[in-house]
BAMISE-61854 format. One line per field, with one value per residue (C-alpha): x, y, z. Coordinates in pm, whole numbers, plus 50000, padded with zeros to 5 digits. Each point is the difference from the previous one (the first is absolute). Last residue first. Example, Ala and Ser with C-alpha at 12.3 -4.5 7.8 and 13.67 -1.06 7.14 Angstrom:
px: 51367|49863
py: 49894|49656
pz: 50714|50066
***
This chain:
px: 56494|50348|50104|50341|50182|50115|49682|50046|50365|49886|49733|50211|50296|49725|49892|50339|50020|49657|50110|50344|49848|49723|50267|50176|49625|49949|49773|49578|49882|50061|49698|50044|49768|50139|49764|50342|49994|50092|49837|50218|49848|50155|50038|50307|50175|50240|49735|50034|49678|49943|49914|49949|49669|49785|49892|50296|49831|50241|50069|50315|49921|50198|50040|49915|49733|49890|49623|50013|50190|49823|49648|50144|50143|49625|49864|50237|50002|49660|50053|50281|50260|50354|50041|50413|50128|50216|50145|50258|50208|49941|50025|49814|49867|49617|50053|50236|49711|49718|50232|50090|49595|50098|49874|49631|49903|49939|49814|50067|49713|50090|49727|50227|50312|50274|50306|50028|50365|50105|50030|49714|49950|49783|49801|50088|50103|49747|50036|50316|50245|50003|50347|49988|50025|50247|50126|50241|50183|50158|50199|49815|49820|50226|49862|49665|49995|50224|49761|49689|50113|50087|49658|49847|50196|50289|50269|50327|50157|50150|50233|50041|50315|49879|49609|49978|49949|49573|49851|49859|49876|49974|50199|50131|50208|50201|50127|50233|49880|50195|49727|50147|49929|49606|49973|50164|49728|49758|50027|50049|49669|49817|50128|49938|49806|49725|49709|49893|50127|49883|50197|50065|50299|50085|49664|49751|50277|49958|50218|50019|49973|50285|50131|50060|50196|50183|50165|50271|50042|50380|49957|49643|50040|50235|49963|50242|49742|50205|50190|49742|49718|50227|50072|49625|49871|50291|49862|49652|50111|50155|50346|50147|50090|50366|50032|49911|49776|50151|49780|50173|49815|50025|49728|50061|50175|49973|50279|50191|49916|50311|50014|50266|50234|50350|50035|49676|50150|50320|49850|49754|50294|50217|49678|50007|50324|49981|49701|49663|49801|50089|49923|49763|49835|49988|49762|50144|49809|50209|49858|50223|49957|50038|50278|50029|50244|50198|49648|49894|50331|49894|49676|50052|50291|50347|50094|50185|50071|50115|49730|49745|50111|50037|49633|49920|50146|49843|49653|49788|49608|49927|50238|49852|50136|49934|49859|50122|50122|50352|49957|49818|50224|50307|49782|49905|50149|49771|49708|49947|49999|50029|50436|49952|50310|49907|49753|49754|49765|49639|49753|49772|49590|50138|49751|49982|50394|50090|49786|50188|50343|49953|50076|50199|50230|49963|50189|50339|50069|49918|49691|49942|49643|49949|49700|49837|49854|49602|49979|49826|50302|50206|49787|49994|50346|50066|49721|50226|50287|49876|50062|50384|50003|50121|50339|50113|50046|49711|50105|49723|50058|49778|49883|49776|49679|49815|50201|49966|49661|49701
py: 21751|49822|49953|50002|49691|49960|49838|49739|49884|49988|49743|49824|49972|49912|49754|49828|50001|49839|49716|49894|49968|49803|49796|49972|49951|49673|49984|50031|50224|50367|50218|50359|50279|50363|50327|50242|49896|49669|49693|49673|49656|49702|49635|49858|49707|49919|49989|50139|50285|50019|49741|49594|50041|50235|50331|50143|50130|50275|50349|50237|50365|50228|50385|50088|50230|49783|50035|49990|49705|49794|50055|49851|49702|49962|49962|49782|49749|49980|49780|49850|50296|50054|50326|50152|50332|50116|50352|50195|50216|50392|50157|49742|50137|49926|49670|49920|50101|49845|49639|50041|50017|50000|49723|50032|49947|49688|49953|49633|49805|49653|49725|49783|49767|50080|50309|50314|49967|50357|50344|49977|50190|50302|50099|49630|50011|50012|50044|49685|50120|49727|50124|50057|50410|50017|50365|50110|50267|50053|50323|50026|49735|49794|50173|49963|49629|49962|50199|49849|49614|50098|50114|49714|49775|49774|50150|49880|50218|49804|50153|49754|49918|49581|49919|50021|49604|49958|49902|50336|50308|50296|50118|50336|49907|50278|49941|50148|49934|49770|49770|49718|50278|50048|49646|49926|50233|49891|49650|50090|50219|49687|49776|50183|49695|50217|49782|50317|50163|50064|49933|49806|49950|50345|50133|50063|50027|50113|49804|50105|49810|49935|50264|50378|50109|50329|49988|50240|49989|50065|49678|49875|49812|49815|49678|49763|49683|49691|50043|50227|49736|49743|50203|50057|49590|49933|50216|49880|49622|50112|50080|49621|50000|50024|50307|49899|49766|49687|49676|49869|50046|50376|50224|50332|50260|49995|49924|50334|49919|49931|50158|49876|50274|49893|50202|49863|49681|50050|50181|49689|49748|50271|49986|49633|49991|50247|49816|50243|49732|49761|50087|49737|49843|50106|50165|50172|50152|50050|50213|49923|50211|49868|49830|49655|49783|50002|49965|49719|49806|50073|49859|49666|49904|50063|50368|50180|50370|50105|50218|49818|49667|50205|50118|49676|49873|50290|49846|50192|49990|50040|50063|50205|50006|50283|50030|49657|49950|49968|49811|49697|50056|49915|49726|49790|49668|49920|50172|49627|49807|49657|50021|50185|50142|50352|49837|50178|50225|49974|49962|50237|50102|50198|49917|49602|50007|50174|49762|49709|50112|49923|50232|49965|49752|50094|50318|49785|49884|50400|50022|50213|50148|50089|50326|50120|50295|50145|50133|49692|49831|50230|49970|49653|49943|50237|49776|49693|50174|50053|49628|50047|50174|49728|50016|49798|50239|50076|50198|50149|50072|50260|50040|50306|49957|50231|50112|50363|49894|50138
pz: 70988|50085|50348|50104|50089|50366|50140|49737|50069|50384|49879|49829|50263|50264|49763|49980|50342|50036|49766|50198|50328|49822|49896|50311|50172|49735|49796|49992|49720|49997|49987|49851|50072|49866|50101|49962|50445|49959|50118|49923|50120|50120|49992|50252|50023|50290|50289|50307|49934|49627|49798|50046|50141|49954|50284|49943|49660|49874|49968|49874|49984|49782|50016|50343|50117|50306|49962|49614|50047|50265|49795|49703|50183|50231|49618|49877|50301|50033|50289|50184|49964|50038|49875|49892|49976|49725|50019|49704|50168|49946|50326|50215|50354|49918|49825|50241|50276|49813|49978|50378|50118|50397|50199|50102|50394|50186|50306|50080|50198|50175|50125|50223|49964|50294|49936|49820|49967|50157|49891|49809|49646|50025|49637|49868|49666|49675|49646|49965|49751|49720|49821|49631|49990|49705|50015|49662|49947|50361|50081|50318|50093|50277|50265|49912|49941|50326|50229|49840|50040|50353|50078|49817|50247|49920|49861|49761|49772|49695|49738|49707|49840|50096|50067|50378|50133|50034|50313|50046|50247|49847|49724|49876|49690|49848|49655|49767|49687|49687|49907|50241|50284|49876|49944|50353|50114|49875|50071|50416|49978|49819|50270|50311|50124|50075|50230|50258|50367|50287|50313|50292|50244|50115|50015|49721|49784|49607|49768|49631|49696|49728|49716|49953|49674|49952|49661|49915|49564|49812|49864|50018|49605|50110|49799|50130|49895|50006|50325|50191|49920|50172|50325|49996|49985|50272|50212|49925|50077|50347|50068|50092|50409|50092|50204|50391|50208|50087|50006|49782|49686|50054|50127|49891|49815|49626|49718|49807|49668|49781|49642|49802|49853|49994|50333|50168|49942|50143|50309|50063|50039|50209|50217|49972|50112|50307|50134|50049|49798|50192|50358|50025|49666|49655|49717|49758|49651|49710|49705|49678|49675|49657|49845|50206|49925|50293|50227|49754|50116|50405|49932|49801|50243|50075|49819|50259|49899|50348|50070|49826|50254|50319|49893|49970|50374|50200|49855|49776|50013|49715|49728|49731|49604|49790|49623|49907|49668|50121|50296|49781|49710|50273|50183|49678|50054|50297|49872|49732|50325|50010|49967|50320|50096|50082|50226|50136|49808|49998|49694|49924|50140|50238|50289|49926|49907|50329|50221|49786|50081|50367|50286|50291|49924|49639|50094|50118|49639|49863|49843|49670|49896|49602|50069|49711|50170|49964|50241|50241|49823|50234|50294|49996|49983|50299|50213|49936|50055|50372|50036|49938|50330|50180|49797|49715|49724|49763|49655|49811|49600|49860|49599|50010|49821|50242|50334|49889|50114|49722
***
């Protein structure tokens, strides 16, 4: 079950262009399971209505502390009290000034006063904003009372601008919230190695092979594993996703520099998380050149190196999980992949449906271990199933440990 389940959330929209991404925030949260009470902000409704957030959410929207319609309206201290954390998504420069300085003005800003539970802040601003001396000073006050402010993505700006303004991404957001209402830590003390993305291989300096990882379930785990109290190295090919915060990233590209970093990283790690999809094949002699006009063209390839075997070879008592994305017989050609490997816990799934595995946000897996253990999990999110295989890991280890009784 989500730790999202039941949980009573408050969302706060400002009025910034990125108020349309809290639309696909408020569906994941009811997707798991939240009761989510959505507030807009005078300038938010510009951008989006309140009746696409009542149609997802399924409750009443909040605008007008003043109201004398709305039975909410007089209710904003219980309302922040009961709540089990309150988001603000996206946050302009001119909110956080306001929950910095204690402003209470509208519906929003007097819920933030009232609130009792933990508040995740996520900016999003134009230009050089973000990096202004006052806002700074705004987000340094916050951070110091204990508000949790997400440090927004690089990017693309409304303006035309590229720089640090952009909204973190739903997921982001997703983990950062998890971490505030679930501070299990459970991995304290642990050093988890975890590998994540595809790899590139060139064919010459233009071209190269490569496969359809997002890097998502790599990224999830290991902002569970960090969130969970681990240090975490993340060796990642090539992503579109913003490193998950406290976590150590190592970025390559090939399978050969996935293999150096994995291996050089290894000692003193407890736990390997093999998630990346390393591409089998590179080409045996890359050109030197862009290959150039359209004909008939032949590649001799030859086989990358097997990085799971060789952790699993090299290992001095950390726990291994490798993972199988299969299209066919996906438990059999999972069973087969452990025993070959000689890991501990092998996670497979179908990439070959839609909706799961490969760029998608859900995932449905299943967990091989090497005790003889088979456990599907049903389709959820990848934080969750992030969350689920670390737990098993944990069993299992638990398990190995005991002694055996006769």
């Amino acid at each position: 079950m989500s730790t999202l389940a039941g949980k009573e959330l408050i969302l706060g929209v400002t009025g910034s262009i990125a108020a349309y991404k809290a639309v696909l925030l408020v569906r994941e949260l009811t997707r798991a399971g939240a009761r989510v009470t959505v507030c807009l902000t005078e300038h938010a409704e510009r951008f989006v209505t309140a009746l696409t957030f009542r149609t997802l959410s399924g409750r009443a929207v909040l605008t007008d502390l003043f109201d004398p319609q709305s039975d909410e309206a007089v209710e904003h201290v219980a309302l922040g009290e009961r709540a089990a954390a309150l988001i603000v998504a996206p946050a302009t420069a001119n909110l956080i000034a306001k929950a910095a300085h204690g402003i209470a003005d509208d519906f929003l800003t007097t819920v933030l006063l009232a609130a009792r539970g933990p508040v995740l802040i996520a900016p999003a601003m134009d230009g050089g904003m973000w990096d202004h001396a006052a806002v700074q000073a705004n987000v340094a006050t916050l951070r110091q009372r204990g508000v949790a402010v997400l440090e927004p993505d690089t990017g693309p700006l409304a303006s035309g601008l590229s720089g640090k303004g952009r909204l973190p991404e739903v997921d982001v957001i997703l983990e950062s919230l998890h971490s505030l209402l679930t501070p299990v830590r459970d991995l304290a003390g642990e050093r988890v190695l975890v590998t994540a993305g595809p790899t590139r291989e060139p064919i010459d300096p233009v071209r190269y092979i490569t496969n359809r990882s997002s890097g998502k379930m790599g990224y999830r785990l290991a902002a569970a594993a960090q969130r969970r109290g681990a240090t975490v190295t993340l060796v990642s090919g090539p992503t579109a996703i913003a490193p998950p915060p406290g976590v150590v990233v190592v970025p390559v590209e090939s399978a050969e520099e996935m293999r150096e970093a994995v291996l050089q990283h290894l000692r003193g790690t407890t736990i390997v998380i093999k998630a990346a999809a390393v591409a089998d094949y590179r080409a045996k002699t890359p050109a030197a050149t862009k290959i150039k006009g359209k004909r008939d063209l032949t590649l001799e390839l030859t086989p990358n190196p097997d990085i799971l075997a060789e952790v699993a070879a090299q290992r001095t008592g950390a726990f291994v999980v490798g993972f199988a994305a299969e299209t066919d017989d996906v438990a059999k050609n999972a069973q087969a992949k452990l025993e070959a490997k000689g890991i501990e816990l092998l996670v497979a799934n179908d990439v070959s449906r839609a909706g799961i595995g490969f760029d998608a946000d859900d995932n449905e897996v299943l967990l091989i271990d090497r005790w003889g253990g088979a456990e599907p999990l049903p389709r959820m999110s990848k934080g969750e199933v992030a969350d689920a295989i670390l737990s098993r890991v944990l069993a299992l280890r638990k398990r190995a440990a005991q002694p055996v009784t006769r």
